[in-house]
C-alpha positions, 0 to 999 in steps of 0.5 A: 791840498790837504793835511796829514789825515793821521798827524791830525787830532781828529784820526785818532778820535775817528778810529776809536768812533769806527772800532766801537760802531756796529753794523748792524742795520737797527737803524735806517739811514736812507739820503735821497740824492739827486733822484736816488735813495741811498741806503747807508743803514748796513754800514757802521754807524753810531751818534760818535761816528757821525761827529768824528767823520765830521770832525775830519773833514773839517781838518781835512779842510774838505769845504775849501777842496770843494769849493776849489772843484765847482769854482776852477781852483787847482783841484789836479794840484799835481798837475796844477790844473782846475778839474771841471768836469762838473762844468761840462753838465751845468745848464751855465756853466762858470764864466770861465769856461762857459763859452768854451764849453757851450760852444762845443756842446753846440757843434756836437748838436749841429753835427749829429742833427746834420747827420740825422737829417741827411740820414748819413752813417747806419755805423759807428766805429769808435775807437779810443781807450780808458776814460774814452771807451768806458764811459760811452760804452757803459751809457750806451749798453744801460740806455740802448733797451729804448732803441738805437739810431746807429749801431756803435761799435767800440774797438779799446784793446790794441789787440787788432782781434778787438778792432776785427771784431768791432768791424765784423759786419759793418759796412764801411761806405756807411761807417763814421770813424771816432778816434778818441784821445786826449793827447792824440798821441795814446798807442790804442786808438791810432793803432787801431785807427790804422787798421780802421782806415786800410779797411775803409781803403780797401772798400774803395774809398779814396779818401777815408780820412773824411769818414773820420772825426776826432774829439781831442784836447789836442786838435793840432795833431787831430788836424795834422792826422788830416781830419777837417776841422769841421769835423774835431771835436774839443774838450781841455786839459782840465778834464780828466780822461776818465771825468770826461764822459760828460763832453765831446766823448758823449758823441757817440752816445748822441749818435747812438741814442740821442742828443736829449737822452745825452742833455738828460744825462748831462742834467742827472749828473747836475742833479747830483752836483747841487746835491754834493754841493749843497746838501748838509754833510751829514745828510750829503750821500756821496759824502757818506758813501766816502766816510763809510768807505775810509771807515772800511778801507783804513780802519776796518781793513777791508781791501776791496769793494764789490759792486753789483748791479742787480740790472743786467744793463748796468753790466759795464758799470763795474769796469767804468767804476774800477777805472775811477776809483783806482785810477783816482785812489790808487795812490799813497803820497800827499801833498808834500810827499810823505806816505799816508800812513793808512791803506788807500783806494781798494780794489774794485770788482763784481758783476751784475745780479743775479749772475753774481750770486752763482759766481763770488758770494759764497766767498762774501758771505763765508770768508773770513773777512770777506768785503763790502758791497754796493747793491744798485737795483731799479725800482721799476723795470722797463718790461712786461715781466713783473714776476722777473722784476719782483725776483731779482728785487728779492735775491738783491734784498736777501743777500744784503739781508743775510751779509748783515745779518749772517747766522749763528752757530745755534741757528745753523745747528737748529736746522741741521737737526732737522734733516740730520738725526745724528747730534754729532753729525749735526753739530758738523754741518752746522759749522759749515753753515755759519755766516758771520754776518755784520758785513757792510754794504751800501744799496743805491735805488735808482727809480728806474734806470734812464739817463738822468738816473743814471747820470746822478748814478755816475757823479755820485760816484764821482764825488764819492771818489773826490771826498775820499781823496781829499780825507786821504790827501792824495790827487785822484786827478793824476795817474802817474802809474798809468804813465809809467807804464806808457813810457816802458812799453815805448822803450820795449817797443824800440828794443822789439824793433831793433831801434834802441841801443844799450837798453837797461832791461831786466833779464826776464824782459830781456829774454822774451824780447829776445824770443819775441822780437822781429817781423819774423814771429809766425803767426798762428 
């Protein structure tokens, strides 16, 4: 647990080192990390700036939280629990944990090498929700241009269309059920696994539960469900469900695309591990990526960050990244409770380039604050077509060059006057032409996007989100939002059915209960 971040004498010193810093891109600032370059040229920076950031980490006391990470310390300290999700990737992992997670690791393998070997399931249907769906969802998408084994579909939504659609096609004698969900108890997938399981009986089989597996930390209710225990799958309360990619939830990727593409993951993300853990603060990307971060968030006062993959495969990246850091950073309370007196997690959003030049960038180049930007782009493409790849490496540097660099009234009236010979008319559309430039971004080059690339790609993300809770002092462990909200939609679910008495709702709520309630609504 951390200090105050602006009770702190270094705060102070860091605000004035960001308002006096320029971006200006002058000088290249590159970190290799894990395989990646990381860009960091186009953000503020300056001699003091570095020293301050620093200096706050040291107040924060971020080595310890750290350490605390790697080392099984109440890193969740809310919920007073280790957060190891690093030790999921290790090659040996820490005593603590090692047999537990080896032997997982182990029966995963065996159970996907016996299904390879016995040619059993062309289907997959994984049904889970959050930091069970993003994360194999986002793997498979980026990775599946090497070919597939099975096809995987994933069912999220408790909308049923979303699970009707997964279904689509799929034929259910040869179709292996995943219901993923740390408690077993998440509204999502055991709704949808209802459904999964009248169409397996309706296909005539008899015993559908045996089409079934689970990955869970609560195997109790896994096995109550009716599942074998062959086939549960374990991962532990001290894995957060949207750090959780890296356990028994990769199974699907393993099905899908391989148990050595999911150890090849696994080892990118360690990669990037002994970098976070070893490398000098100065030159520690994920680090860097959080100070550049706090810089524009609590000082410069930019609301939300973009991140745009210049990688069509990468087109889940942005939902998978929205989910770990507003869920992580969404937050404002520090370890005794008080406020952190400075505006925390940003919104995050975008889409992939070149989609995304058509769609949000005017707004990033000309609005009157505008936002930072993460450019990911892969060095080398996986296809025949150069004079594609060399395009959409040219539009990815353009418009991280022309966010910098922007354009002066006097430039934009130059070139006004060469298609307009009226002054007056000129000097008008010059006006709508200036870009203010100076706009941070970060761009991150992956040599090409396999999975140890992108397994570094994910944990430097992870760390990044990690150091940022420990300068703002708040959790990025807990979702206590998220729970909330849970445990509203359970009350409003009785008042739906007739079962509460006296329930205190508002009137609004009331009323489209009132409207909506009962077996009887007509469907369209």
């Amino acid at each position: 647990m951390t200090s105050s971040l602006t009770q702190g004498p270094a705060w102070a010193a860091y605000v004035d080192a960001v308002q006096l810093a320029q971006v200006h891109g002058e000088s290249l600032r590159v970190i290799e990390a894990g395989g990646l370059q990381v860009d960091l040229s186009a953000q503020p920076q300056s001699e003091a700036l570095d020293q301050a950031g620093l200096a706050l980490l040291a107040q924060q006391d971020f080595t310890r939280a750290r350490s605390a990470l790697f080392d099984g310390g109440q890193a969740n300290w809310t919920e007073r629990r280790a957060a190891l999700h690093t030790a999921l990737r290790a090659s040996e992992p820490p005593p603590s944990v090692a047999r537990a997670i080896l032997g997982e690791r182990e029966r995963m393998r065996a159970f996907v090498a016996q299904l390879d070997a016995t040619q059993s399931y062309r289907h997959v249907l994984h049904l889970g929700i959050g930091g069970s769906d993003w994360g194999p969802r986002m793997v498979l998408r980026a990775l599946r241009h090497g070919g597939v084994k099975r096809d995987i579909r994933f069912a999220s939504n408790v909308d049923s269309h979303a699970v009707a659609d997964a279904m689509t096609g799929l034929d259910p004698h040869q179709t292996l059920v995943i219901i993923a969900s740390k408690s077993f108890t998440t509204t999502e997938p055991l709704a949808n696994a209802a459904v999964a399981m009248d169409w397996l009986r309706a296909a005539g089989i008899e015993d559908p539960v045996r089409q079934v597996v689970a990955i869970t930390a609560n195997t109790d209710a896994a096995l109550d469900f009716g599942i074998s225990p062959q086939h549960v799958f374990r991962f532990w309360d001290w894995v957060g469900g949207r750090y959780s990619l890296w356990s028994v939830i990769g199974l699907p990727i393993a099905l899908g695309l391989g148990c050595d593409t999911f150890d090849a993951l696994l080892a990118g993300a360690a990669d990037m591990d002994q970098h976070f853990a070893n490398a000098e603060l100065s030159q520690n990307a994920p680090v860097q990526m959080a100070l550049a971060g706090l810089a524009n968030r609590s000082v410069r006062g930019f609301d939300s960050l973009a991140i745009t993959p210049y990688d069509s495969r990468l087109e889940h990246l942005v939902p998978w990244a929205q989910q770990l850091e507003m869920e992580s950073l969404g937050k404002v309370a520090t370890a005794d409770g008080s406020a952190v007196g400075v505006p925390t997690g940003p919104a995050v959003w975008g889409m992939t380039g070149t989609d995304c030049q058509h769609t949000f960038f005017q707004w990033l180049h000309q609005d009157s604050l505008g936002a930072p930007v993460d450019f990911i782009l892969s060095a080398r493409p996986d296809h025949d077509y150069a004079q594609h790849h060399q395009l959409l490496i040219a539009n990815c540097l353009a418009q991280r060059a022309a966010l910098l660099r922007g354009k002066s009234f006097e430039e934009a009236l130059r070139e006004s006057l060469e298609v307009e010979p009226d002054p007056d008319r000129a000097e008008q559309l010059a006006r709508h032409k200036v870009h203010p430039g100076g706009r941070p971004s970060t761009l991150i080059v992956l040599p090409c996007l396999d999975a140890r690339s992108l397994g570094a790609l994910l944990a430097l993300y992870e760390h990044k989100v990690f150091t940022q809770g420990v300068l703002w002092g708040i959790n990025p462990f807990d979702q206590w939002g998220v729970e909330f909200g849970k445990a509203l939609a359970r009350n409003i679910l009785g008042d739906l059915n007739g079962s509460n008495e006296g329930s205190d709702q508002d009137p609004s709520t009331r009323h489209w209960i009132a409207t909506l309630a009962g077996p009887g609504t007509p469907s369209c």
